[in-house]
N, C-alpha and C positions, 0 to 999 in steps of 0.2 A: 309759080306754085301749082302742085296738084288739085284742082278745083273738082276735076270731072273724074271715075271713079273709073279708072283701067281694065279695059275687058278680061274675063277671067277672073275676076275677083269678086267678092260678096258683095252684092248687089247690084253687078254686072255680068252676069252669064246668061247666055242661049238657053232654049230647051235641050239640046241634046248637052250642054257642060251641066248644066243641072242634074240632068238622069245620070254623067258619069259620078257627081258629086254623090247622089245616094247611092250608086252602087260601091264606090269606095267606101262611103259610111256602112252600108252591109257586111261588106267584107272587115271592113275594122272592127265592127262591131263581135262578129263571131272571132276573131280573132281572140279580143280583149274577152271573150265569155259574157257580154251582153245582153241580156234576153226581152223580151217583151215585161212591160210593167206588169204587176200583178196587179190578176182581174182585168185584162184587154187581151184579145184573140192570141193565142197562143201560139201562132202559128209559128215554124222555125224561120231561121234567118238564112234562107238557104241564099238569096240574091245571087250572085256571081259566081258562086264557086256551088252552089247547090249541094249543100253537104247542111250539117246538122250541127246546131252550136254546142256545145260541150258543157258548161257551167254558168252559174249566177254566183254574181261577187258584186258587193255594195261598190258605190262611186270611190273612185279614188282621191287623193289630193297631191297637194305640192310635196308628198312626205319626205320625197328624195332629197330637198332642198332645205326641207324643216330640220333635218336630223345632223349633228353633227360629224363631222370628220370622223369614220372608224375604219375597220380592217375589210374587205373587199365582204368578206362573209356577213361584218354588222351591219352591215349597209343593207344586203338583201333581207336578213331577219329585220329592222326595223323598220323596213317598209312594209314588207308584208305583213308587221303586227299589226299596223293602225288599218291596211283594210280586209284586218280579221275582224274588225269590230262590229260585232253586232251579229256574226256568225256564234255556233256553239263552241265553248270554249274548248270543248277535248278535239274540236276540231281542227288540225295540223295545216298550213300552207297545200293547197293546191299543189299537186305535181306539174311538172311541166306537160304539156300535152302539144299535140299535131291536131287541131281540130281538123274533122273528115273535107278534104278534096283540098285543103291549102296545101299540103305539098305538092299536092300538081300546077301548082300556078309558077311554079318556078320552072318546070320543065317547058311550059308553053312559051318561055320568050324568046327571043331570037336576038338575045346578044346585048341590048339596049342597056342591061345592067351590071357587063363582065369587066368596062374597064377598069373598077375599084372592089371586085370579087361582092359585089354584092347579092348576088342570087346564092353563091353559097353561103353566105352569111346568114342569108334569109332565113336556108335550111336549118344549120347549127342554130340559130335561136328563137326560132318555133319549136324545136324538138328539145330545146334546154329553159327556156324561162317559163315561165306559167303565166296563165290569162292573166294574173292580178298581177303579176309584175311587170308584164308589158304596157296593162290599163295606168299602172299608175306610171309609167315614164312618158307615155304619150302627155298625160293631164302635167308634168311636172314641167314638160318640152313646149306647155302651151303658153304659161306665163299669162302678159296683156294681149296676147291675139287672140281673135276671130278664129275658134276651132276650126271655123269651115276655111279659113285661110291658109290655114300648115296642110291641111291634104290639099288645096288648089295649088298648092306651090309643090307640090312632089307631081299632082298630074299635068301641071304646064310643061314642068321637068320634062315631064315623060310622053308630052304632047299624045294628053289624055287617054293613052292605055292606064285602065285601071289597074291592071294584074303588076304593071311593072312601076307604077306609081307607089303601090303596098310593096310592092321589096325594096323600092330606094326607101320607102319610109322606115321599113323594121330596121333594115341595115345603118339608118340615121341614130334609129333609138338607140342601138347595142353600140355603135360609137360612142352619142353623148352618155350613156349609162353603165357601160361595162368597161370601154378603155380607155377614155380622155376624162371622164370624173366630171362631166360639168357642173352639176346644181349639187353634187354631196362634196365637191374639192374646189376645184377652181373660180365658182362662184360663191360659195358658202364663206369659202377661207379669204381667198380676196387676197389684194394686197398687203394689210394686217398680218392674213397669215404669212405670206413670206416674208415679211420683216422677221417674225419671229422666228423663223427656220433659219433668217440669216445669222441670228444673233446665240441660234442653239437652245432656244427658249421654249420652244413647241413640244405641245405633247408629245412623248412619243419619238420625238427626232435625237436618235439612236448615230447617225452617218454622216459622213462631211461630206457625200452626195447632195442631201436633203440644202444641208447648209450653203453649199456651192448653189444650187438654184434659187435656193431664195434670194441669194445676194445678185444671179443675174439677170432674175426677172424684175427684181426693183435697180437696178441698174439703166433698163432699157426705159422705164417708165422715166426714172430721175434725167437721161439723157433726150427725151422726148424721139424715140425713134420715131414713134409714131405718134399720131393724137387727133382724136375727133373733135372738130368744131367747125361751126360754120353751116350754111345751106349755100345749094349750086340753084341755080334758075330754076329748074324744076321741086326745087323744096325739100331736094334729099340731103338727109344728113353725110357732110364730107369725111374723111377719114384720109389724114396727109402721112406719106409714111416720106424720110428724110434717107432716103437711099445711101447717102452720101457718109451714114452716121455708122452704117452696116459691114463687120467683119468675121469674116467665119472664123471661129474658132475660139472668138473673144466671151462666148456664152453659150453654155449646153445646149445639145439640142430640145433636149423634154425643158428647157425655162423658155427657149425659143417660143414653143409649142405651147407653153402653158400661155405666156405673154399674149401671143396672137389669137389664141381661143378668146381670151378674156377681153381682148378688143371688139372681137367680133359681136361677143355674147353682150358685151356692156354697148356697143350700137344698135342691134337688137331691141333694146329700150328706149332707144330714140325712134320708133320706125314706130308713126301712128297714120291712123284711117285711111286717105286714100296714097300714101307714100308709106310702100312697101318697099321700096329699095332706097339702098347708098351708091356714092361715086367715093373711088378711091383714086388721090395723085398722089402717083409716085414719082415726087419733085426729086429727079435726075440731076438735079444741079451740084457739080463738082465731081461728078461719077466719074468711077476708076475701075480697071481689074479687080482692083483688091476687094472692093465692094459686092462683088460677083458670088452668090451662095446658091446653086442649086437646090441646095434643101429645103432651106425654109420656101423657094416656090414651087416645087412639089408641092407639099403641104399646104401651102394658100389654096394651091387649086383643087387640091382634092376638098380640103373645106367647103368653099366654093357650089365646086360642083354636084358633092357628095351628100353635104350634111347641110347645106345652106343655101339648097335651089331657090334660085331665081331672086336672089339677096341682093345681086348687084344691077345696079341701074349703069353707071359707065366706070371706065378707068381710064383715066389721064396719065399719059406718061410722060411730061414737061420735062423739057428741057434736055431731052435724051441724046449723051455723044455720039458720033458714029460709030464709036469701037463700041454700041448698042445691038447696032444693026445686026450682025450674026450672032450674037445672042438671042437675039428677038428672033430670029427666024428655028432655032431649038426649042423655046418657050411656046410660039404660037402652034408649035406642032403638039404639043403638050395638051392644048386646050381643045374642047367640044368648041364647036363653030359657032354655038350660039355666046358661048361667053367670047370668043374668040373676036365676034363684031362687036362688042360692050368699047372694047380698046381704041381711045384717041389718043395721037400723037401732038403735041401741044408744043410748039418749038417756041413760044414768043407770049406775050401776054397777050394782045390781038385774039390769037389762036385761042387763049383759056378762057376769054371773055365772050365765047361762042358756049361758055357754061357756066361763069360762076361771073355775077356782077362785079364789076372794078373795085365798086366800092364793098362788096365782101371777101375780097380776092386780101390774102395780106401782103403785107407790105415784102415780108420774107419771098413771095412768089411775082413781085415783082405790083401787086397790087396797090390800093388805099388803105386798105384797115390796119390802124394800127394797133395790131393785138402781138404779144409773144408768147411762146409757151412755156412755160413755169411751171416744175411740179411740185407738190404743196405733199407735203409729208400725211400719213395716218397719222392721226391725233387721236390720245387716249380717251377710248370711253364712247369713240364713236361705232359702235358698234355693243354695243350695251343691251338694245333692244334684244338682242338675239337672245339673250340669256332668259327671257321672261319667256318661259316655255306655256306656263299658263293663259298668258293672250295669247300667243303663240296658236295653241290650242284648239280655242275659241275659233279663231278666224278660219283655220284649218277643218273645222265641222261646218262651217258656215258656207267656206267652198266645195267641201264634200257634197252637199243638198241642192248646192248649184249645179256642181257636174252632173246628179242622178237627174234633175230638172232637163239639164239638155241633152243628156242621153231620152230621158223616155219623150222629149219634144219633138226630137230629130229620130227617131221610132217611129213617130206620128206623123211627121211629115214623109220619111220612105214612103208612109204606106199611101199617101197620098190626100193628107188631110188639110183641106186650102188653109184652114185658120193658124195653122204654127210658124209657118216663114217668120211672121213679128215676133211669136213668142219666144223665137231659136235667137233670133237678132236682141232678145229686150234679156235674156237670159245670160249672151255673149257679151252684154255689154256689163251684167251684176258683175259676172268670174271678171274681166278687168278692171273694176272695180277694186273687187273684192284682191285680188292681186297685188295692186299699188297697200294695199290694206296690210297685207302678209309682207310686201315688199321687206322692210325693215328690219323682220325678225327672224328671214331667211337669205338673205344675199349682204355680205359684207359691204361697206362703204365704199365708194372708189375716189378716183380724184378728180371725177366728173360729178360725182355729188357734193365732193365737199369746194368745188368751185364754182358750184353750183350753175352746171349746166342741169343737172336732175333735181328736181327739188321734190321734196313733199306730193304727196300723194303721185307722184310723177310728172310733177307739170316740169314743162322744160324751158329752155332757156338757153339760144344756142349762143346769144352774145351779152353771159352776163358780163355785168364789171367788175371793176376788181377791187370793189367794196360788196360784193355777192360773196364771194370767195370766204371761207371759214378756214378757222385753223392756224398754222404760223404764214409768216409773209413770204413770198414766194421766193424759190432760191436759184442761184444761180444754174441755167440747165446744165452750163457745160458745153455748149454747141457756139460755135463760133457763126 
């Protein structure tokens, strides 16, 4: 287990990762339209980029994840209504703006962010979204972390260039926020929702597109292609994908994609204090050509490396044939060299129990434990909570006042004020709090909550049993 607290991380950096930490927070800051609290030196936020901040916009909150399923347009209006609140009312949404000298931080890199177009990305969405709608995807993208942890994991990325740390990170945001939908689709609607698309039930759902991926995203769930459970020696949460179960063609690509997001995103919520990463096996046993998809690893990696720096702790790849081998040698060229060394090959049990004890290893990979995987249907009414927009609400202002808290603390510590390090840390701990609090009435149910490996307020439980488990009795996966 992780006991001692990984360099690079909140409450383990140097003096100089420190200084890159606030000057990333400078530059975020003027990005998001941040300004000094009212009544403290007024000075700008020129830090990094030495340019001059643009606007004041109240704290944002979860609202992208609060609001439900609309048309790409409702989605932007009813986030930026909630943080119009408290502005004057004839006052209209912010335009998008370029605050002064961040365009030039994209012309300074030298490449470190081309191989997923992210520098121009950078551009198109500083010069298209507005301060308060980039402030509020940042805070929607933070969930139960450590703010100061989602920019350490873009600068380790980026081994600690600030400038290109901020452009994997916008270019993060406009993924999770403009094209893959996470916290207003894919996690809002959950699995629930594509039952319902499969069945033609869903608002809204007009096309036998829509209907065709709801049935092959709950498909892949009901066959267990994949599934999180378990910890490896080091205490990170496992994520077993069953290679073997895998055919192109058998499932769209956007249910692919939707599927894989939703793993990703719902292990994300297993990932606490000093285990910031997962290990992924991909148990290779009974692997064939036909099992062979290019695309969806594409797409892992660019996840990966694009939108999910420094998420992964190792990948196992058990049991792998030789007709692997030149495969493997196309893939690894695929990969940044730092994820590129995460990969162990794992031909035996011997070899796995150099990371995952015998006795948590299951029995399926050749281990002790004897657990199977079963998937346990959406049960009505779980997801109820969301409907209660009134707590909803509530909780929603109450994180509001926590983010303005640790904007104007971390203001205070830029500027060099010994007393707030606790106050940013006793602040970061209310919002994940406060988080697991909102949990309920903004992220649909999964079949990790209702087996309860997630439970209540988020405590976890990576080997409940199977009198934890809610809902009907488990059914048959299907997987030989």
């Amino acid at each position: 287990m992780a006991e001692t607290i990984p360099p690079g991380r909140p409450g383990n950096l140097t003096a100089e990762q420190e200084q890159k930490l606030k000057e990333l927070w400078k530059i975020t800051f003027k990005l998001f339209g941040v300004q000094k609290p009212h009544g403290q030196d007024e000075a700008q936020l020129d830090g990094a980029t030495n340019g001059e901040s643009e606007s004041t916009s109240t704290a944002p909150s979860d609202t992208a994840s609060a609001e439900p399923p609309a048309t790409p347009d409702k989605r932007k209006k009813s986030r930026l209504s909630f943080l119009r609140r408290g502005n004057k009312e004839s006052e209209g949404p912010a335009a998008p703006t370029s605050p002064s000298g961040l365009e030039s931080i994209a012309e300074s890199l030298d490449g470190a962010n081309e191989k997923y177009g992210q520098t121009k990305q950078f551009r198109e969405t500083i010069a298209s979204q507005s301060p308060e709608a980039l402030r509020a995807t940042f805070w929607s993208m933070t969930k139960h972390d450590h703010p100061d942890g989602i920019l350490l994991r873009y600068l380790r990325a980026r081994k600690w260039d600030v400038n290109a740390a901020l452009v994997m990170l916008v270019s993060a945001m406009h993924w999770r926020d403009q094209e893959i939908h996470v916290d207003d689709d894919i996690m809002y609607r959950g699995e629930e929702g594509c039952l319902l698309d499969s069945q033609g039930k869903a608002e809204g759902a007009t096309n036998s597109s829509k209907e065709r991926d709801g049935k092959d995203f709950l498909a892949q769930y009901r066959m267990g292609k994949s599934f999180l459970h378990g910890l490896d020696k080091e205490g990170r949460p496992m994520c077993v994908v069953r290679v073997r179960i895998h055919h192109g063609g058998d499932q769209t690509v956007s249910s692919l994609e939707r599927y894989t997001v939703h793993t990703i995103e719902t292990a994300r919520l297993l990932l606490r204090g000093n285990v910031d990463t997962a290990t992924i096996i991909f148990d290779m046993t009974d692997f064939s050509l036909a099992n062979m998809d290019y695309t969806p690893v594409k797409f892992m990696i660019k996840c990966f490396e694009a939108n999910y720096p420094e998420s992964l702790g190792a990948v196992l790849v058990h049991k792998s044939p030789w007709i692997f081998q030149g495969i493997w040698k196309i893939i690894r060229g695929w990969l940044d060299p730092v994820v590129a060394a995460k990969v162990h090959f794992t031909g035996n049990l011997t070899e796995l129990t150099e990371f995952i004890d015998k006795s948590k290893a299951m029995k399926e990979l050749g281990g002790d434990e004897d657990w199977e995987y079963h998937y346990i249907e959406p049960r009505e009414g779980e997801n109820d909570q969301m409907k209660d927009t009134t707590k909803k609400a509530e909780l929603l202002k109450v994180r509001e006042e926590l983010v303005r808290n640790y904007e104007n603390s971390t203001l205070a510590w830029i500027d060099g004020a010994k007393d707030e390090s606790e106050k940013r840390n006793d602040v970061a701990g209310q919002l994940a709090e406060n988080y697991w609090q909102l949990d309920p009435y903004i992220r649909a149910r999964t079949l990790y909550d209702r087996m309860g490996l997630i439970g209540p307020q988020g405590k976890l439980d990576f080997y409940p049993s199977k009198d934890t488990a809610t809902g009907e009795e488990p059914k048959d996966s299907g997987v030989d």
